[in-house]
NUPA-422140 format. One record per residue: residue in three letters; x, y, z of N, C-alpha, C, O in turn. Coordinates in steps of 0.05 Angstrom, whole numbers, plus 5000, padded with zeros to 4 digits. Each point is the difference from the previous one (the first is absolute). Example, Ala and Ser with C-alpha at 12.3 -4.5 7.8 and 13.67 -1.06 7.14 Angstrom:
2
ALA526448865156498250245000501850245000502150005013 SER497250214973501650245001498550225014501050225004 
This chain:
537
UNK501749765000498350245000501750255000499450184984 UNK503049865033501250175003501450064964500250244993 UNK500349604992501449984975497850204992500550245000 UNK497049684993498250134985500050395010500450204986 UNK499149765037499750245020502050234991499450234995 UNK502949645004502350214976499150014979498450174992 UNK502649634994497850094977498950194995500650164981 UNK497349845038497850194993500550265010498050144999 UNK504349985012500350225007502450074982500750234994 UNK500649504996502050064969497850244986500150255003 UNK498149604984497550104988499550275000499450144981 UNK500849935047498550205010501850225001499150224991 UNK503549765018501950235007501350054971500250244993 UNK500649614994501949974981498450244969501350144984 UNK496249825016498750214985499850285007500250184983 UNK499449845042500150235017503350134994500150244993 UNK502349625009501950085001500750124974500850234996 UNK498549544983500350124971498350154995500250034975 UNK497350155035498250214983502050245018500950194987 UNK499649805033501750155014502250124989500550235005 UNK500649674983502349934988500550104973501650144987 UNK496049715008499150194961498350254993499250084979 UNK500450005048498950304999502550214999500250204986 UNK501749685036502750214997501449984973500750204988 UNK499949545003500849974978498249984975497649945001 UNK503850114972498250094976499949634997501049825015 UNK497650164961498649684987501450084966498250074985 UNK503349935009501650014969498949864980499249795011 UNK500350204963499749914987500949695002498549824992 UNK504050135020502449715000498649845015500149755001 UNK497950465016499249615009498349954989499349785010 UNK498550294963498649854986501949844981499849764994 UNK502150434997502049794988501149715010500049804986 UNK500850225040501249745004497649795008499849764997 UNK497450545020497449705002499949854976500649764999 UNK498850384979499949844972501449874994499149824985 UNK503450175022502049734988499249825028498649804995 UNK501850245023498849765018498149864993500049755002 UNK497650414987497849834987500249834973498649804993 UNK503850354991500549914969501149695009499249794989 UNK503150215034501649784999498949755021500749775004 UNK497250375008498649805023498049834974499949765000 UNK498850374982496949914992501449864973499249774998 UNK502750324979500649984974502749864996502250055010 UNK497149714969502449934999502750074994499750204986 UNK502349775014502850104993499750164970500750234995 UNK497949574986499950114963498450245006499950154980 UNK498849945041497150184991501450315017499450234993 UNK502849695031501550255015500150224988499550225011 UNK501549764956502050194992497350094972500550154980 UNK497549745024498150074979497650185004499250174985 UNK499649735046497850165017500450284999502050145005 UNK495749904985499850384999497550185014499250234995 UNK499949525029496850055011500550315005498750194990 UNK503849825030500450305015501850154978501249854985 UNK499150355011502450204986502249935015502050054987 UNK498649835041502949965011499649784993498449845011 UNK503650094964500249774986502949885019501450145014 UNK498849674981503449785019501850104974499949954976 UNK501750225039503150094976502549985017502050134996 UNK497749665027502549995008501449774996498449824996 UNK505150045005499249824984500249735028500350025024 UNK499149734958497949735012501949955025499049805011 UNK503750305007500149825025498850205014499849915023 UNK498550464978498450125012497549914995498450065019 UNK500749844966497149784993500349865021498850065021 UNK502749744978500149815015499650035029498449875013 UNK504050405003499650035020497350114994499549965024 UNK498550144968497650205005497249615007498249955016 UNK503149904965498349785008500749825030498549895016 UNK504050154984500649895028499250205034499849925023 UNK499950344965497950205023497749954981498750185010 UNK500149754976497349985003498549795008497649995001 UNK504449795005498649745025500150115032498849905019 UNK502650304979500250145026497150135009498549915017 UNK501150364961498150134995496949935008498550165012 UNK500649544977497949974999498749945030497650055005 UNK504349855017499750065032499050245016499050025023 UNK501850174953499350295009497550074994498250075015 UNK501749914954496950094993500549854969501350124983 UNK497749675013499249814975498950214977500249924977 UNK498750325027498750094979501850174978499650044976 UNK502550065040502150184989500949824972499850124979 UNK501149605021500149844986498149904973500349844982 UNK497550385027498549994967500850124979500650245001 UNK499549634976501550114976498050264993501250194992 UNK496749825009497850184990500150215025499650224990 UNK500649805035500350125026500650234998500250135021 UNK500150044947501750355011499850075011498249965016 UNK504250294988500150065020498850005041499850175017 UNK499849524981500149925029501850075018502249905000 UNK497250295020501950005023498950005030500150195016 UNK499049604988498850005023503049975025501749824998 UNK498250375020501549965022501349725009501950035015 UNK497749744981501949864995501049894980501349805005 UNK498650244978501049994977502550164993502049934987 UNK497150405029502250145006502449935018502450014994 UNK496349915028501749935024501249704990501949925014 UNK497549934966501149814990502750074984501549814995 UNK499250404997500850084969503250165020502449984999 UNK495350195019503250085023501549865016502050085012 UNK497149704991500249805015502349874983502350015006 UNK496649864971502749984982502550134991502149874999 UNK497850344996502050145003501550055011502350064993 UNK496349915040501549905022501949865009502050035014 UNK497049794974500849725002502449924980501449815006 UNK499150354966501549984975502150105011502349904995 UNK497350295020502150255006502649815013502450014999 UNK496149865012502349815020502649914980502350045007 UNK497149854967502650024980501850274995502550024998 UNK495150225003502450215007501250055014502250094993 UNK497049875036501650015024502649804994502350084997 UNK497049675001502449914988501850064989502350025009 UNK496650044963503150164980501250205014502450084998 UNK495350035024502350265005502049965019501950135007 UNK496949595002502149905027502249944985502450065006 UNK496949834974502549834983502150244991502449975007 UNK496750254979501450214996501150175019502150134995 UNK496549885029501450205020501649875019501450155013 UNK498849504993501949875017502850054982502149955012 UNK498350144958502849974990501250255005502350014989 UNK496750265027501350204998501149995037499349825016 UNK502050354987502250035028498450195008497749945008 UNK503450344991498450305014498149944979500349914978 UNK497250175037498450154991496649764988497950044987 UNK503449725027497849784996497850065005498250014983 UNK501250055046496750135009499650304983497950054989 UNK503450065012499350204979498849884973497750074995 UNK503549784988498649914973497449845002498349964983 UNK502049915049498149745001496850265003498149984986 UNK502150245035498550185009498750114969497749964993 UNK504150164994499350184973499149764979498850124983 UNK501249675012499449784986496549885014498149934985 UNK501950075034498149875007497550265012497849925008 UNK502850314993497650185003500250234977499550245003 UNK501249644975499850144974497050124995497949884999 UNK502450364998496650145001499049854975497749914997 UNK504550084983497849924973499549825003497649984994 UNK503649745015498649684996497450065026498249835002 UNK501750405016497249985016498250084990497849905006 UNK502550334972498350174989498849824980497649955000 UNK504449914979499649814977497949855014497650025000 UNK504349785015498649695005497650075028497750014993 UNK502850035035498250035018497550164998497749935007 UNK503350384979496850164993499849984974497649944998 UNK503150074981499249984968499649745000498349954983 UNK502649865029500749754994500449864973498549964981 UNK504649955025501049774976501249845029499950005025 UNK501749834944501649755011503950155005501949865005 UNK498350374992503150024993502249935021502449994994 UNK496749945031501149955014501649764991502449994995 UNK495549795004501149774982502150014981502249895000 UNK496950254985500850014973503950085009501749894987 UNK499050295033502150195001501449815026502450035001 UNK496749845015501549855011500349664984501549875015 UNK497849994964501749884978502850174985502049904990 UNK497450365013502050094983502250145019502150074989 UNK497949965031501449975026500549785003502449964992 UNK496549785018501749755001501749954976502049865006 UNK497950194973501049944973502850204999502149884994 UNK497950395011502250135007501949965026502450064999 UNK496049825032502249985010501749674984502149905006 UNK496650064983501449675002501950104967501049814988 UNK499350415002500850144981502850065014502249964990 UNK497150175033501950065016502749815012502550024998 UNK495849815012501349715014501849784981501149795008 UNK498850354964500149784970499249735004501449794999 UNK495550235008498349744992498550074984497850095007 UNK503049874963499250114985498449884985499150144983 UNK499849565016498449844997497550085011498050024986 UNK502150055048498149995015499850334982498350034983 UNK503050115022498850294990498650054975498550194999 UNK501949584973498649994974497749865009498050044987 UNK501649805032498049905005497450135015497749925001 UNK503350315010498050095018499450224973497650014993 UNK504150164992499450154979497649964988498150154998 UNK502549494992498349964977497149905011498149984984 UNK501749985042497949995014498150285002497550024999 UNK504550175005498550334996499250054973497750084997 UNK504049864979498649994975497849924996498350084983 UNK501649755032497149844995497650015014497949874998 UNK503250365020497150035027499750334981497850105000 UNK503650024989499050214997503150174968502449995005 UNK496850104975502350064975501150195000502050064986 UNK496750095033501250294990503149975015501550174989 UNK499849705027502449905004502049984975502450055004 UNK496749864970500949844983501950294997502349994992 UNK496350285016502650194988502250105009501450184993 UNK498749575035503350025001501449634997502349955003 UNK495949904993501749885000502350034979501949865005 UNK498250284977503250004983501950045019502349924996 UNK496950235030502149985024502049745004502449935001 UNK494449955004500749705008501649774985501349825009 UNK498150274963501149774971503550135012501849865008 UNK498350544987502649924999501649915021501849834999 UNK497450305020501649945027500249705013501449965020 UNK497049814965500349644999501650014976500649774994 UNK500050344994501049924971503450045015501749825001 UNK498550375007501950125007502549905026502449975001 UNK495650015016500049965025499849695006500449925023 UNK499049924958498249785009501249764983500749785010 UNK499550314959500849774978503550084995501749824995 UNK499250475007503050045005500649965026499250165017 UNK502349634987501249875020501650135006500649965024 UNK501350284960501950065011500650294991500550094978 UNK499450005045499650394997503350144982502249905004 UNK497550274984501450144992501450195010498650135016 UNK504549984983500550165027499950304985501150215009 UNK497649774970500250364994496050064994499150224994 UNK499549585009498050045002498550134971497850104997 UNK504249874984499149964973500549834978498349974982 UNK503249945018500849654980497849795023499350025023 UNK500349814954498249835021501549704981500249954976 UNK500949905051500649724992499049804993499649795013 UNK499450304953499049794989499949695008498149855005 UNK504650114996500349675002498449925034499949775008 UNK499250405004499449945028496949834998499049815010 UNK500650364975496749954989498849635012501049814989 UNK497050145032498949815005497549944986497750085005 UNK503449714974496850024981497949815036497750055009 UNK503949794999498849905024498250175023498049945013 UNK502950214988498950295014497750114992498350085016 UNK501349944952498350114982498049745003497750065007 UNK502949714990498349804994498149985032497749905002 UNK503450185015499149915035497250334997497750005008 UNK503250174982498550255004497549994973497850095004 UNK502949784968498150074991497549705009497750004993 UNK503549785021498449845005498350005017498049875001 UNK503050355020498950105021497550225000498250005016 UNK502250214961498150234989498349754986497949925010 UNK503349974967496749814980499249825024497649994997 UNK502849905018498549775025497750265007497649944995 UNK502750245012498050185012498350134980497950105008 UNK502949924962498150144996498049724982498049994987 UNK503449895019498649694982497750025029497650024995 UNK503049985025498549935024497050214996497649925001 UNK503450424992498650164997497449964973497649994999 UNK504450004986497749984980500149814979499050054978 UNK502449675029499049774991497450005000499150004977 UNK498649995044497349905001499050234970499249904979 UNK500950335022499150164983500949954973498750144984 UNK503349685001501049984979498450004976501250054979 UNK496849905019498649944986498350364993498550014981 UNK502150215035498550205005501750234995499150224996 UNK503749725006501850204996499250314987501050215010 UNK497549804970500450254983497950095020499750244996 UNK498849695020497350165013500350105026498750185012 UNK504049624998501150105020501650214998499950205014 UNK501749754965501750274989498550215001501050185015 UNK496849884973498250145000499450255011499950234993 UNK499549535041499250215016501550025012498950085021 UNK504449904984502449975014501250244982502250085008 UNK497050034971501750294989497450094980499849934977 UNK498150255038497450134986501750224994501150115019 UNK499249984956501650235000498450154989500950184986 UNK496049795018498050174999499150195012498550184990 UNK502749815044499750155019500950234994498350145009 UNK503650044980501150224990502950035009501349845013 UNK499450334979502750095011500449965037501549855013 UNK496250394997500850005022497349935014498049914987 UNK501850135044497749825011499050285011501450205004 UNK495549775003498750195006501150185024498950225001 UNK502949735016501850265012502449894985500549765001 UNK500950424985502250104986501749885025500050135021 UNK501649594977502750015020502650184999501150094980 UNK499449965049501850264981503049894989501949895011 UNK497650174964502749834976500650184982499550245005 UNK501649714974500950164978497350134986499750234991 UNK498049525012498350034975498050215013498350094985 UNK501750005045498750185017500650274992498250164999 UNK504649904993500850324989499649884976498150154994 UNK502049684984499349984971496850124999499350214989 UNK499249625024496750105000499250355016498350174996 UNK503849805019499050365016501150214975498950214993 UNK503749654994501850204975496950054980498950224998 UNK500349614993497549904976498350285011499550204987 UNK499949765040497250155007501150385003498850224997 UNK504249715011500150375006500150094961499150204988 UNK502549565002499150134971498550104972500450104977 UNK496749705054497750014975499250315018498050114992 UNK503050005024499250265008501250154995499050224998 UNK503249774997501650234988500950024963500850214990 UNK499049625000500249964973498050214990500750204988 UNK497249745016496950184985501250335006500550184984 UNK499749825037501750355006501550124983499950244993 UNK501649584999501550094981500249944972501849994984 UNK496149985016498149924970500649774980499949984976 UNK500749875046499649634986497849965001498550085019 UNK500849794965496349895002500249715019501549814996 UNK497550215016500849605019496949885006498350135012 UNK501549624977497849875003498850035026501449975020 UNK495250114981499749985022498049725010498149904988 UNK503250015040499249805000498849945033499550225009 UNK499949605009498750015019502350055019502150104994 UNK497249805032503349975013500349745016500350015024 UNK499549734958499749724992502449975019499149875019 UNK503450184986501949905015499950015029500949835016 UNK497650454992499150015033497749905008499150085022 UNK499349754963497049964999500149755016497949905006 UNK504349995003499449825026500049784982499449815015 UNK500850084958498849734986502149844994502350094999 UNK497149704996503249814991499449954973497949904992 UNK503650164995499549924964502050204983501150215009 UNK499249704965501450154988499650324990497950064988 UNK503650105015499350284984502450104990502349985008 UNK496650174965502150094992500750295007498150155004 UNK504549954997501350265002499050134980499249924978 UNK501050355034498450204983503150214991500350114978 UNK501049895038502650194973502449875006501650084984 UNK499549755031502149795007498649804982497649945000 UNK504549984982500449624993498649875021500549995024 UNK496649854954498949775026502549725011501749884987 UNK497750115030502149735008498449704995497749945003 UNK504549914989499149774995501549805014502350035007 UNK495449665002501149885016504949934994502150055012 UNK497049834965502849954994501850225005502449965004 UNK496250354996502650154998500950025035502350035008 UNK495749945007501149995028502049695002502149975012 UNK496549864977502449735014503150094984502149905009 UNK498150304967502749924994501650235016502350035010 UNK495250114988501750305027500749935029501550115016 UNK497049684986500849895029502849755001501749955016 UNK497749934960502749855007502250104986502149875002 UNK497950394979502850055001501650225021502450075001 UNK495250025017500350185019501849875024501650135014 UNK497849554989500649745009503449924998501449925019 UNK499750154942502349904994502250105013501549835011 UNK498950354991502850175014500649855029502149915008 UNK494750115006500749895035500649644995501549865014 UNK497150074966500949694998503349974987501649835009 UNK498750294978503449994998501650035016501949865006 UNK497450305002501450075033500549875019502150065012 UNK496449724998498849915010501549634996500449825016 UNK499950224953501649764990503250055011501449835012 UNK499150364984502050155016500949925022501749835004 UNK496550355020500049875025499349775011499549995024 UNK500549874965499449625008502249925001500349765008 UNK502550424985503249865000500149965026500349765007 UNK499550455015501449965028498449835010497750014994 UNK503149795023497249765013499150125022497849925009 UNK503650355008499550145032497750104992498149975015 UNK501650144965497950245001497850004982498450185002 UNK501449604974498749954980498450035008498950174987 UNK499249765033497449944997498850235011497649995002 UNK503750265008499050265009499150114970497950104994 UNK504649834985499350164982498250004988499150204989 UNK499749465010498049874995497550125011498249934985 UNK500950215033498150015023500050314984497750064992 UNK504150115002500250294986499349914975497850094992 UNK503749714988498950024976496349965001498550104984 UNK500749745037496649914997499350215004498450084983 UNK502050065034498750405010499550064973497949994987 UNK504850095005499850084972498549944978498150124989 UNK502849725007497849844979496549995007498749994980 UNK500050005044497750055009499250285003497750065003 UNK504650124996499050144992500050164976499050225000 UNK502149664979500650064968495549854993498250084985 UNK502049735030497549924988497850155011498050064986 UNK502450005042497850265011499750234977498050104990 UNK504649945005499050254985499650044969498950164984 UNK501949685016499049964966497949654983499549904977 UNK500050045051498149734988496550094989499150234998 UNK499849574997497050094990499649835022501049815012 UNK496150414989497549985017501449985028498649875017 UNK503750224992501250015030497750135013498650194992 UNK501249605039498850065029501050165015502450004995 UNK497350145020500750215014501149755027501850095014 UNK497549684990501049935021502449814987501349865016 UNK499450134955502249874991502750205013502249894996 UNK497950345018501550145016501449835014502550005002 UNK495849845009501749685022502149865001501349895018 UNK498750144951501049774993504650175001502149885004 UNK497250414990502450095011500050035032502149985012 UNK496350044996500450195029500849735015502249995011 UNK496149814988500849725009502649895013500349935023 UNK502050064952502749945000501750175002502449954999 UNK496450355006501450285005500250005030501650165007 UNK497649755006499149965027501149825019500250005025 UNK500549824951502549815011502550215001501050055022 UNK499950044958502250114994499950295009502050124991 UNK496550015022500250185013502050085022501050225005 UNK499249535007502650005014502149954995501750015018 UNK499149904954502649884988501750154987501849894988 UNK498050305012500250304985499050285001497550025002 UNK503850204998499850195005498550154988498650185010 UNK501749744957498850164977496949855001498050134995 UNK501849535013498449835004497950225012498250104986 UNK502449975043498350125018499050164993497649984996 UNK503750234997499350284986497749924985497850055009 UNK502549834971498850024980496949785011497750064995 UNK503049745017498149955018497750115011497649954997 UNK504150295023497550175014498650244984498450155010 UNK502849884955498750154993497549854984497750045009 UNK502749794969498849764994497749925017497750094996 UNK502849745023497849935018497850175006497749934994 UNK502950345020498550255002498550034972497950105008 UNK502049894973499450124976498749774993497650024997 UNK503349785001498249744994498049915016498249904988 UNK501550115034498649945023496650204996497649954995 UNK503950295009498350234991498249954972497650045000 UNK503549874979498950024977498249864999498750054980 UNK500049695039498949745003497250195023498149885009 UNK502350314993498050185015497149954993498149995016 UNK501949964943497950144994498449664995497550024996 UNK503349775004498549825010499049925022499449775004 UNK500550445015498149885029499350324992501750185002 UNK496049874990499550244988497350055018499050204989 UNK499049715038498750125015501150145012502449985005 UNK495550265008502050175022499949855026501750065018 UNK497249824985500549835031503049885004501049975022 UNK500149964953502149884996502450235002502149905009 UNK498350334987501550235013502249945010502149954988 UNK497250055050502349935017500349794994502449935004 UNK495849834985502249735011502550044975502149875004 UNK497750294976502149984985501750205006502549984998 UNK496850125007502150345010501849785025502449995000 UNK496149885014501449945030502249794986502450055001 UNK496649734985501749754990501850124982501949854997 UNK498250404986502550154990502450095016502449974998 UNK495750215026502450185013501549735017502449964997 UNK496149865021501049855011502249854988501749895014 UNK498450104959501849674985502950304991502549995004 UNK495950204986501750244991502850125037502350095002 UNK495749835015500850135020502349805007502150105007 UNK497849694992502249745005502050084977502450065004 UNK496749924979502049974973502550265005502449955000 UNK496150405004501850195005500949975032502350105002 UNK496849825021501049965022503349875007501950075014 UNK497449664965501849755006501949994979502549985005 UNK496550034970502549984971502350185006502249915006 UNK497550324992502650164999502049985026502450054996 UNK496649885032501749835023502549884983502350094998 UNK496749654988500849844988502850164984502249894997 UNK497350264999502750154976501750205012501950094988 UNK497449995041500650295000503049945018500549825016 UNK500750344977503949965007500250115024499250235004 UNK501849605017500050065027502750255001502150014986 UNK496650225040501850324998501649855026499149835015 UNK503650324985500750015011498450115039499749875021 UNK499850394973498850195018496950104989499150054978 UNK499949965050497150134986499550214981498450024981 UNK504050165033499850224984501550074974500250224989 UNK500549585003500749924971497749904984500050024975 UNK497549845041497649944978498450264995499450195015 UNK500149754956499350204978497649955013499349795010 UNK498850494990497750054998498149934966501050064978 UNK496249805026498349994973499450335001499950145020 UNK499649934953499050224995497449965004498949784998 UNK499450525010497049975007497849884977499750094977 UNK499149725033498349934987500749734968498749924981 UNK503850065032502249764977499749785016500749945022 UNK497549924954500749635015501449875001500649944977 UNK500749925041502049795007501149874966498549904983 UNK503650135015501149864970499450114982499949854981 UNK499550375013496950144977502050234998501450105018 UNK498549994944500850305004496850245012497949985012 UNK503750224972497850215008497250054986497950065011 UNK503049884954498750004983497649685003497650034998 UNK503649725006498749755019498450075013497849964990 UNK502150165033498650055023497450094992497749925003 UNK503950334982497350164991497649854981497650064998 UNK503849754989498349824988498049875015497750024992 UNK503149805034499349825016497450145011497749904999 UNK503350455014498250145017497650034975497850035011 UNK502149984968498650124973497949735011497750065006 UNK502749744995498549825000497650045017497849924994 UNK502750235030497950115027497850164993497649985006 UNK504450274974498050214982497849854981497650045002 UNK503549794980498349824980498149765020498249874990 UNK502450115031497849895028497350165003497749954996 UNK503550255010499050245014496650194975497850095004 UNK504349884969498650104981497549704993497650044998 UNK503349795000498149814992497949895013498349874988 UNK501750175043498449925013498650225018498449955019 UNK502850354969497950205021499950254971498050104989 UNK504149945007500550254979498349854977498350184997 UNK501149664989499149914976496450075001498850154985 UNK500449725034497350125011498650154999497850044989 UNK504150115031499950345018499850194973498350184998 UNK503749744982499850254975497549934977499450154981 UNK499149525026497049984988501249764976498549844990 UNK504050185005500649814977499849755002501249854985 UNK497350065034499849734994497449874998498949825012 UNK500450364965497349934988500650064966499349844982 UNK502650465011501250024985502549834986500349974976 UNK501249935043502849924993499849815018501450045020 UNK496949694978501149795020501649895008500549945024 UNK501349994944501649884994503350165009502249895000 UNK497350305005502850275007501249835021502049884994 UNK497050105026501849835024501749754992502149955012 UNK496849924969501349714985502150104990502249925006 UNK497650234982502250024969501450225021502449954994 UNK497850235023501650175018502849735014502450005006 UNK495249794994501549825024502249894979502450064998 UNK496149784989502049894977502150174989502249995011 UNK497650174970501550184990502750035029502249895002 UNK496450305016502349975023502149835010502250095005 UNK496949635000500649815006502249944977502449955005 UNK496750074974501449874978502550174992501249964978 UNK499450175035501750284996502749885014502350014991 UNK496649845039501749955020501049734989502349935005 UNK495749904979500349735003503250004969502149864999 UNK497250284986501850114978502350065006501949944986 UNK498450195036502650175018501149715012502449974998 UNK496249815013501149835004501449824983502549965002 UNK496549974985500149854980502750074988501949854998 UNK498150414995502850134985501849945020501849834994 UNK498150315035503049885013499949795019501650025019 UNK496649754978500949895010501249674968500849775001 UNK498650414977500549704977503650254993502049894991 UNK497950435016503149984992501849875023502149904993 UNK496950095047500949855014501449754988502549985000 UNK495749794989500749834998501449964979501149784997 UNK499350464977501349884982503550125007502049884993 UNK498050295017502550165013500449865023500750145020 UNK499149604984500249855031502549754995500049784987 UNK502450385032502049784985499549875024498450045018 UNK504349714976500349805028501550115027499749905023 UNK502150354969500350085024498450125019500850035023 UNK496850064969497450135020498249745016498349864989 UNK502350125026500149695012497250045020499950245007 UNK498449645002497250055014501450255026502450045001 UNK495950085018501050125014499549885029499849764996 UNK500050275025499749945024498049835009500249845018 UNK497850204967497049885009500249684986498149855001 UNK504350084986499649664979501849735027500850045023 UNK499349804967501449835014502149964970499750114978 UNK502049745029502549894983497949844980498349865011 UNK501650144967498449884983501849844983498949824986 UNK503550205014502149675001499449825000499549824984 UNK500350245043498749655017497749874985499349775006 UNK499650354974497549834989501250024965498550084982 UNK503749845015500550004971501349625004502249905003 UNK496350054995500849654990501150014974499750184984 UNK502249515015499949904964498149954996498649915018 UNK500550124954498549874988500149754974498449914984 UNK504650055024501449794978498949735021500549774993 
C-alpha cells in the first residue's frame, strides 16, 4: 500500500512542480520538435523516420540522435503516453515538459564527464576550467530554458579531445565519429581531425624543423586501425537506413532554409545583410534606383531570400568560403604536429579556429553554433595568455548574443544574472593566472579607470557598449514607441553588434595561431603536456 501511496503523491507533486516551473520559464518551439520525434520513433518504423511529415518539425538529425530520441521515448510514455502521438501537435502537457527537462538532465551527466576528463589534465587552474565549463550560461540558456540536447552533444566532443590530448587517438576518432552521428554540423571541423591523425597519428615519426614531413614514417597500419574504426560506426549509424540514403540526405542538408536563420547569428553574413539594408537606404539618395522590396530578412521567417543590392548568396558559395578560410590554420597546424610536448594544444587552437571560420561564414548558422568555439576556449583559457584574453572577450559577446532566444521579459534577470555571474569568474580568476609577481607593492601598476582586467581601452569600451545595447532594447526601444514600428530593431542592433566583436575575434585570435611558434610554450595555468605524448609505432 505504502508503494502505491507514493505513487500517488509522485502524481500529485511532480505536476505542480513542472507548471511552477514552466511559468518562470518560456515553452520554445524545441519541445514540439523533440515531442515529435519521440512520437515519430516510438509509433513508425525505422523506413518511415526520415519520411513522416505529420508536424513541420520533420527528424533532420542524423539516425544515432533517432535512435537515442526512441530510446527516451520508452522512458516518456511513464510520464504521459499521449505526448507519443504521432498526430498529438503541439502537446505540452506539464509532464511531458517535466519529462523533456528531466532528460536533459540526465544527458548532461556525459558533459560533466568530458569536462572532468579535460580539466583533470591541466595543473593551475583545474577548478577554474571545471567551474567555467560546467556553469556555461549558454548550454543553460540553450539546453535548460530553450531546451536542446547540447550538453550531450559537447561533452562527446570533450571526451574525444581530452583523449586527443592523452594520444589515445583511437578512443578520440571514436568518440568524434559518434558526435557526427548524434548531430553534423561538427563535420566542419573535422578537417581538424583528418589532419592532426594524419599527422600525429599515421607519421610515426616527428620531424625536427616541423616542416619536411618523414615520408617513409608513414603507418599504412595506423591508417587502417582509424579508418576501421570511423566506417564500424557509421555502418552502425546508418546501415539500418541504407536503403533510404538520398531522403535522409535530404533532410540532413535542407539548404532551403536560406542563408541565415530568423535571428541573424552574429557572423560575417550579419554585416553582409545589415551592409544590403543601409544600402538600399542610401543608394536611392543619391539617385540609384534600388528595387523596392519588403524587409523579408528581419521578418522573423526561415527560408530563402534574395539580396536586394549585394550579390545574393548561394548555398555552395558559403561552403567554399568556409573551407578555404579553414586552409591556412590547417597548414599550420600540419606544422605544429612536429613537436610531440605541445601538439595537441595546437590542435585544441587549430579547432577554435576552424569553428570559428564556419561560424562565420557557414549557411543557415545558429546563433547557438557560438558553442561550439566558446566550449574548447574555456579549456584553454588557462593555457595561455593571448588564450584568456581573447577568451573573456569572446565569451562575453557570445553569451550575450544568445539573449534573443529566451526572448520573454520574465526571462531578463535570469539571463542578465547567469551572464554577469559566469563573466564575473572568468574576469575575477583568468588574469591571476598570468599576472608577474612585483617585487614590492608599490611597484604594482595601477588598472586605468574603468579598463578591464587583460582588455585594452578601446576592448573595454566595447564590452561596456554591450550594457547600453541592454539598456536600449529592453526599456529605450519601447519608451521611444518603436516597437510597434521597428520590431525587428532590437534583433538586428543585437546581431550586427555582436558580430562586430565576434569578427575582432576571429581576426586575432586565427593571426595568434598562425604567428604561434614552438617557443611560446602554454603559460602557467597547463601541466607538462609531455607526459601524454606516447609512441604510436
Amino acid at each position: 500500500m505504502k508503494k502505491w501511496k507514493y505513487k500517488g503523491r509522485f502524481r500529485v507533486y511532480l505536476p505542480r512542480f513542472s507548471a511552477l516551473k514552466t511559468k518562470i520559464l518560456n515553452r520554445s518551439t524545441d519541445f514540439e520538435v523533440h515531442r515529435n520525434w519521440l512520437a515519430i520513433t516510438h509509433n513508425l518504423s525505422i523506413d518511415q523516420w526520415y519520411y513522416d511529415s505529420t508536424s513541420e518539425w520533420t527528424l533532420d538529425y542524423p539516425p544515432f540522435f533517432a535512435w537515442l530520441e526512441y530510446i527516451l521515448s520508452h522512458m516518456a510514455k511513464w510520464f504521459d503516453p499521449k505526448m507519443l502521438h504521432v498526430t498529438n501537435l503541439n502537446y505540452d502537457s506539464d509532464m511531458t515538459i517535466l519529462f523533456q527537462r528531466l532528460s536533459v538532465m540526465a544527458l548532461d551527466l556525459i558533459y560533466i564527464l568530458g569536462v572532468k576528463s579535460c580539466s583533470n589534465l591541466i595543473g593551475n587552474g583545474k577548478l577554474l576550467v571545471f567551474i567555467l565549463l560546467v556553469s556555461n550560461p549558454g548550454l543553460l540558456m540553450v539546453d535548460h530554458i530553450h531546451f536542446q540536447y547540447n550538453g550531450l552533444l559537447y561533452g562527446f566532443l570533450l571526451l574525444s579531445i581530452s583523449n586527443m590530448i592523452t594520444s589515445n587517438y583511437i578512443q578520440a576518432a571514436t568518440w568524434f565519429a559518434v558526435l557526427l552521428n548524434l548531430k553534423h554540423i561538427y563535420a566542419y571541423v573535422a578537417p581538424v581531425y583528418i589532419v592532426y591523425l594524419l599527422r600525429a597519428y599515421c607519421f610515426t615519426i616527428s620531424s625536427s624543423d616541423g616542416i619536411h614531413t618523414p615520408w617513409y614514417s608513414f603507418s599504412i597500419t595506423n591508417l587502417f586501425k582509424l579508418a576501421i574504426t570511423v566506417t564500424i560506426v557509421f555502418i552502425l549509424s546508418f546501415g539500418p537506413f541504407i536503403d533510404h540514403l538520398p531522403q535522409l540526405l535530404s533532410r540532413l542538408f535542407p539548404f532551403k532554409r536560406g542563408l541565415c536563420h530568423a535571428y541573424w547569428a552574429p557572423n560575417f553574413w550579419a554585416l553582409y545583410n545589415f551592409g544590403d539594408k543601409v544600402l538600399q537606404q542610401i543608394l536611392p539618395k543619391l539617385g540609384i534606383n534600388v528595387p523596392k522590396l519588403e524587409a523579408s530578412m528581419t521578418g522573423g521567417l526561415v527560408q530563402e531570400y534574395d539580396h536586394i543590392v549585394l550579390p545574393t548568396i548561394k548555398p555552395w558559395m558559403t561552403f567554399i568560403l568556409a573551407g578555404f578560410s579553414m586552409l591556412p590554420a590547417l597548414i599550420k597546424l600540419w606544422c605544429l604536429c612536429a613537436d610531440r610536448r605541445y601538439r595537441a594544444l595546437s590542435f585544441i587552437r587549430c579547432l577554435i579556429v576552424c569553428a570559428t571560420c564556419s561560424f562565420m561564414f557557414g549557411w543557415h548558422v545558429h546563433e547557438k553554433a557560438i558553442l561550439m568555439l566558446l566550449i574548447p576556449l574555456s579549456f584553454m583559457s588557462v593555457l595561455g595568455d593571448e588564450d584568456g584574453k581573447l577568451f573573456l572577450i569572446i565569451s562575453t559577446v557570445g553569451h550575450y548574443s544568445l539573449f534573443p532566444l529566451l526572448y520573454p521579459k520574465n526571462l531578463l534577470a535570469i539571463k542578465i544574472f547567469m551572464l554577469l555571474t559566469h563573466t564575473a569568474i572568468g574576469f575575477g580568476n583568468i588574469p591571476s593566472l598570468y599576472e608577474v609577481p612585483q617585487k614590492s607593492k608599490s611597484s604594482k601598476r595601477r588598472r586605468a579607470f574603468m579598463r578591464l582586467p587583460m582588455l585594452s581601452h578601446i576592448e573595454s569600451l566595447y564590452i561596456y557598449g554591450l550594457l547600453i545595447l541592454c539598456i536600449y532594447e529592453n526599456v529605450l526601444h519601447a519608451a521611444f514607441g518603436l516597437d510597434r514600428t521597428l520590431p525587428f530593431l532590437p534583433l538586428m542592433l543585437t546581431s550586427v553588434y555582436c558580430s562586430i566583436g565576434v569578427f575582432y575575434f576571429w581576426i586575432r585570435y586565427y593571426y595568434y595561431f598562425l604567428t604561434f611558434n614552438l617557443s611560446k610554450l602554454p603559460m602557467v595555468g597547463s601541466v607538462n603536456l609531455s607526459v601524454y605524448a606516447k609512441k604510436v609505432n
